[in-house]
N, C-alpha and C positions, 0 to 999 in steps of 0.2 A: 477542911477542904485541902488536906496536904498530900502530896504523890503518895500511892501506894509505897511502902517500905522495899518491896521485894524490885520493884521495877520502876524505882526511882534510880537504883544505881547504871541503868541501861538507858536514863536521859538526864544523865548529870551536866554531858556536854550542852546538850540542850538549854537544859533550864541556867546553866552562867550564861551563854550569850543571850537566852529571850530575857532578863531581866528588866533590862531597860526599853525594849521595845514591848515588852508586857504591860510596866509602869506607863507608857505613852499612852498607850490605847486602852488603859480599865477601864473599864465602864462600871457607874456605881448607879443604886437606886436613886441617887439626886442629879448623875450627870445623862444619866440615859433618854429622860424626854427632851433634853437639850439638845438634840439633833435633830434632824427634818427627819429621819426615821425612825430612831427611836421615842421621838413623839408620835408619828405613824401608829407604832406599832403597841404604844399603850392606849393610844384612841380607838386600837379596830377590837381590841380587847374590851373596854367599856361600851363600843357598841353592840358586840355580839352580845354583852348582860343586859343590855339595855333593850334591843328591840327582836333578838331572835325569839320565836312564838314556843318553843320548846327548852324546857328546863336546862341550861346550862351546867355539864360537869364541870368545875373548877380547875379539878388537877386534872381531869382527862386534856383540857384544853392547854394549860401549860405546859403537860410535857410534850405535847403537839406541838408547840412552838419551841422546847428544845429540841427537839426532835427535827423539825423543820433547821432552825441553826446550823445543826453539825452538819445534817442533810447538804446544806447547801456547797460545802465543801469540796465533796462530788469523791469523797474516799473513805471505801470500803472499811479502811483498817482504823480510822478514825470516826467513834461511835458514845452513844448515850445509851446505858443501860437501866432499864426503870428497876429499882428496890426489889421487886420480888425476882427476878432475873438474875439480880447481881449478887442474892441470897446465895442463889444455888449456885453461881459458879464460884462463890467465897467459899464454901462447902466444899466445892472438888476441888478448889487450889490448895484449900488446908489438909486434903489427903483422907476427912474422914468425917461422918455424919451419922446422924440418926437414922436406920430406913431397913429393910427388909432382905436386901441382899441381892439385888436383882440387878439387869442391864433393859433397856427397853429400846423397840424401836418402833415407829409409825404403824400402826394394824393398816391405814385403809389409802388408796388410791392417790387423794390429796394431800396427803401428810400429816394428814391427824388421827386419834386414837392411840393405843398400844399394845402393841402382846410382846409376852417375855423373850427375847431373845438369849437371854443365858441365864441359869438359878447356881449361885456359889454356894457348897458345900458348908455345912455349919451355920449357916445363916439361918431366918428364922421361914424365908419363903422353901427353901429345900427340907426342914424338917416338916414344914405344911404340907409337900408335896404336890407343891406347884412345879411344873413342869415349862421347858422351851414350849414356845406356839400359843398358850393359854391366852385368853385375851381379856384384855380388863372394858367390865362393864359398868361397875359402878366402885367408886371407893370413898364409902363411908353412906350415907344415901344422895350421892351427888354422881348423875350420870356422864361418862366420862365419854364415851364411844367416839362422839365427836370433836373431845377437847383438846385442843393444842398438847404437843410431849411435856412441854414444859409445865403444863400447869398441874400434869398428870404427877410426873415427878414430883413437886411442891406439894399436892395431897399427900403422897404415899412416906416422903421424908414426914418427921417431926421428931421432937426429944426423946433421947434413949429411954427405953424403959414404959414409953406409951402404945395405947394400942391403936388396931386401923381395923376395918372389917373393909374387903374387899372383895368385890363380886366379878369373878372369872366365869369367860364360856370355854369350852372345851368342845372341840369336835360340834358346836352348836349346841349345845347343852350348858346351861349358869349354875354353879355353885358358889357359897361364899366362903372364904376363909376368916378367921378371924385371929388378925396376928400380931404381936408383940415385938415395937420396936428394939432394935441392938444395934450396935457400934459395926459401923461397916466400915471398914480399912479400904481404901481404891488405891488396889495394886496396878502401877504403869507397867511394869516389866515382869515379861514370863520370857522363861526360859526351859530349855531341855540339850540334850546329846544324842546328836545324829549316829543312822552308822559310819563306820571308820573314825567314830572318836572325835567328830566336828558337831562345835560347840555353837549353838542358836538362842540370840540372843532375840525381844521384838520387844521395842520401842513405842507403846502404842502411844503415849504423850509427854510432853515436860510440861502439861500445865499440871503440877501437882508439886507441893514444894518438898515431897519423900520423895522424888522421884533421883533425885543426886543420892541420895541413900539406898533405892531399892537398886538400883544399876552396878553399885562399887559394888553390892553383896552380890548380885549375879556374876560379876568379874571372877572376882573371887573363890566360887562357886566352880566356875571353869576351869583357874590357875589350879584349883584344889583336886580338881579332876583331870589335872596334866594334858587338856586341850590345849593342844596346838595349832589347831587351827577353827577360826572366830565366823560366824557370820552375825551380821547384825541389822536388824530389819527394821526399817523406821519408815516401810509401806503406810501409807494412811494416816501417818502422823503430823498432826497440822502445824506443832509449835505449844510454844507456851513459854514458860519463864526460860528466859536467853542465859542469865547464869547456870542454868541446869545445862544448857548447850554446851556451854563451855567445859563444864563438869566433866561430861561424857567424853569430850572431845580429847580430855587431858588427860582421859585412864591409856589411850593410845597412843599420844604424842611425849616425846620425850622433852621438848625446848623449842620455842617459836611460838611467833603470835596465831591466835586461833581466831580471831574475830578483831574488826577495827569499828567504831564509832564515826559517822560523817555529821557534822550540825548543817545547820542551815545555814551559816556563815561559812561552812566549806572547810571548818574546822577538824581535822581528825586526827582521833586517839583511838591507841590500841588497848581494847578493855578486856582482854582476856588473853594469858600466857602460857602455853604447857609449861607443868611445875618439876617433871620427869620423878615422880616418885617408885619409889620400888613396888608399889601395887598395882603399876601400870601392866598392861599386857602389851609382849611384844609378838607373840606367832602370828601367822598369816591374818590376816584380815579383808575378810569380802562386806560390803555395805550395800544392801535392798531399799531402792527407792521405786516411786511411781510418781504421778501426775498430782496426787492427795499428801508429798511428803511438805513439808512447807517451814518456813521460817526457821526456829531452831535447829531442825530435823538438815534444814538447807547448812545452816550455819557448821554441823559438824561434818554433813557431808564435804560441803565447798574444803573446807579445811584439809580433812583427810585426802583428798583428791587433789589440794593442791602442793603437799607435802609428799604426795606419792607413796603415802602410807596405806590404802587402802584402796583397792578394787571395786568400782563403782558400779553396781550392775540394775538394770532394770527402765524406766520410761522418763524423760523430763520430767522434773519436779517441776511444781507451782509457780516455784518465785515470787517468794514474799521476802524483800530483801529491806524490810526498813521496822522495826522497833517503836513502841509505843509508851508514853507515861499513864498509866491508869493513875486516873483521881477518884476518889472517897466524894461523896456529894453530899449536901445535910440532909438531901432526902430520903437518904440509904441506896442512892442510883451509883452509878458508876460515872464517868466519863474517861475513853482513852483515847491519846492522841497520839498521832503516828509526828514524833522529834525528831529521829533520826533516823539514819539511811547506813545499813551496813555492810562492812566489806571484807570476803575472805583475805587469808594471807597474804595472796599474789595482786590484793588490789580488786579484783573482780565485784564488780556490782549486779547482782543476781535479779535486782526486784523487776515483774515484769518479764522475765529472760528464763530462769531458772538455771539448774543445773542440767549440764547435759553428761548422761552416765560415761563411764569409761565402756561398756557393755551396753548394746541398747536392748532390750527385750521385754515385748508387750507382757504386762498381767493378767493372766489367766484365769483368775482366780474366779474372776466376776462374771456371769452369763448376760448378755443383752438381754435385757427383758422387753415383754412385751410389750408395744406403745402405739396409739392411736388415737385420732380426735374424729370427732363428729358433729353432726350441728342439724339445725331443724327442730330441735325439743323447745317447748315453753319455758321462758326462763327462771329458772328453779325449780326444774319437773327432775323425778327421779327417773333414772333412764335404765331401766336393767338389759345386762348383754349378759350372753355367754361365753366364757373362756375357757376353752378347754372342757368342757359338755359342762360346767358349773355357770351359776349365775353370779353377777357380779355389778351393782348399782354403783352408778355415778351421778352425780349432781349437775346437772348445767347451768349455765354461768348467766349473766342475763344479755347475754346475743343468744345464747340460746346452743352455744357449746358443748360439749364434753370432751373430757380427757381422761384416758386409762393408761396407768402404765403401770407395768406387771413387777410382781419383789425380784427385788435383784437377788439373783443365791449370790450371801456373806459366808466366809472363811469360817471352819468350823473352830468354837471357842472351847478349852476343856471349862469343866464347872468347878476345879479346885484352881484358885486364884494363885497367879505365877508361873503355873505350870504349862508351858506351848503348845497347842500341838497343830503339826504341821501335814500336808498333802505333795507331798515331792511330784506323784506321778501329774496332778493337776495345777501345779503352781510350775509354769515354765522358768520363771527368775529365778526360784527357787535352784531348782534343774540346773540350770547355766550355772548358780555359787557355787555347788557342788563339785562340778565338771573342772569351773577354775580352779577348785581348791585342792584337787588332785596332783 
């Protein structure tokens, strides 16, 4: 039960001063009924075994009671992960897994199901010739249409070298593939060369621990190609390991602190330094945010912007301005807890606030979709409408609800991993870095 390794160093302040307020307050399996609560709360537990009239899950009901704990906290960023969850995001922090090569997003109305939203080149779904749009119907003989993304994914991953049969519809039409797991790389950074010789860098995450590796090689790559001038787009990027933040932050800054640490005792240290190395870039530099940029993504923008090294263009970020210690559980769950509270260079505490660009200009990128509710159906009747002369079922709820809301058009992806590609005339941030960078 020791802090994750990677994001222990981002609550080291934390954990010296909770030590002895930690030590105060353990709770152990001999001190916990020893409270007027925590005997509560092992007596409601031996009553639900004892007289509820239907078979009691065991672990369903205790991780409902950690669940309920963190819950009661009332913060978002401080959470309990069950084992099969925490599988697969150990898998995308480590950068690489077993699986078929694919990206997925929600097929149906409620947010369950999937179809392929991108097939990477070389992989074993593009030699199958699976296609973007296909939708997954069954994988393996376990029918998936209505199953959570996540559990979708944890079917289709498994170890190198095994197989999956997978049954896609097409245009309304099932086929099955039958395909052979291989080593999937999750590239965070793709990059390309605009016209006039400006260099596009997108940032789609730091949760991945290559991702401080794949960014220096995209630098690189730029310097190598005698770009002078940088854009770097960290739209949609939610965060992830905060040393990676710092990484990125450091390929642009020559000297000065890039992020500072606050504990709960109001304690603060600066935990990250530009080291000014000669692999740094120094040409123009413009930086692409939005309303989805968050935590890390904040942490190199606030910095950049407030060392006046970079041009801030596009819609308030998130603000997610505080850091967490993820713990290892013996159940194979996760737990992270939100320790500290962090601060650009100039002092600025973002969490809640966010950033505000130097450049303000909406995202374009995304269409309003269609969205509407209705009500009067039986509860849990299927209710078919029409959308655009097609038909389209939704489920209501038990008032007897419904809710549609139509796919949002996403940012076109290329299907060789790394590689950007971008829509100038329909990405207006885009437009505006451009226009600065002249």
């Amino acid at each position: 039960m020791k802090p994750n390794r990677l994001a222990l160093v981002a609550g080291t302040l934390a954990l010296t001063a909770a030590v002895a307020y930690a030590q105060m307050n353990a709770y152990t399996t001999s001190n916990l009924p020893a409270t007027p609560v925590g005997k509560t709360f092992v007596e409601v537990l031996n009553d639900l075994n004892r007289y509820y009239l239907y078979p009691v899950n065991q672990e369903k009901l205790l991780r409902g009671a950690i669940q309920g704990a963190v819950g009661s906290l009332d913060d978002e960023f401080t959470y309990y992960s069950e084992p099969e969850k925490n599988q697969i995001d150990a898998e995308n922090l480590k950068g690489t897994f077993g699986g078929i090569g694919v990206t997925l997003v929600a097929a149906n109305p409620d947010g369950t199901g999937g179809k392929i939203d991108n097939v990477y080149k070389g992989n074993p779904a593009a030699k199958a010739g699976v296609q973007i749009g296909d939708m997954f119907v069954k994988v393996g003989d376990k029918d998936v249409m209505t199953a959570k993304l996540d559990d979708i994914v944890k079917l289709v991953r498994g170890p190198i070298g095994s197989s999956v049969s997978v049954t896609f519809a097409r245009n309304g039409k099932p086929f099955v593939v039958n395909l052979k797991r291989d080593t999937v790389n999750i590239i965070s950074v793709e990059s390309t060369v605009l016209p006039g010789n400006v260099g596009y860098i997108a940032l789609n995450t730091f949760y991945n621990e290559k991702v401080s590796e794949q960014f220096r090689a995209a630098v690189a790559d730029m310097k190598k190609k005698n770009v002078q001038k940088l854009i770097l787009d960290m739209r949609d990027n939610g965060g992830g390991l905060l040393n990676a933040g710092v990484d990125v932050a450091d390929q642009f800054m020559q000297s000065g602190s890039i992020v500072s640490l606050r504990d709960r005792s109001g304690k603060t240290e600066v935990y990250g330094s530009a080291r000014g190395q000669n692999t740094d870039y120094t040409g123009k530099l413009v930086v692409l945010v939005n309303k989805n940029s968050a935590s890390a993504s904040e942490v190199v923008s606030g910095a950049l912007q407030d060392v006046k090294r970079a041009t801030i263009i596009g819609e308030q970020t998130f603000g997610k301005g505080v850091a967490q210690i993820p713990i290892d559980l013996p159940d194979g769950g996760k737990i992270a807890i939100v320790a500290n509270e962090w601060l650009t260079p100039s002092g600025r505490q973002i969490h809640k606030k966010g950033i505000t660009p130097d450049v303000v200009v909406k995202d374009t990128r995304y269409t309003l979709p269609l969205n509407f509710t209705g009500g009067g159906a039986q509860p849990g009747a299927k209710v078919t409408i029409q959308v655009d002369g097609k038909p389209v079922t939704v489920t209501a709820d038990k008032e007897g609800k419904f809710t549609y809301t139509g796919e949002v058009k996403r940012p076109t992806r290329s299907s060789t991993q790394g590689e950007a590609t971008v829509d100038v005339q329909g990405d207006a941030i885009l437009k505006k870095a451009l226009e600065v960078l002249k």
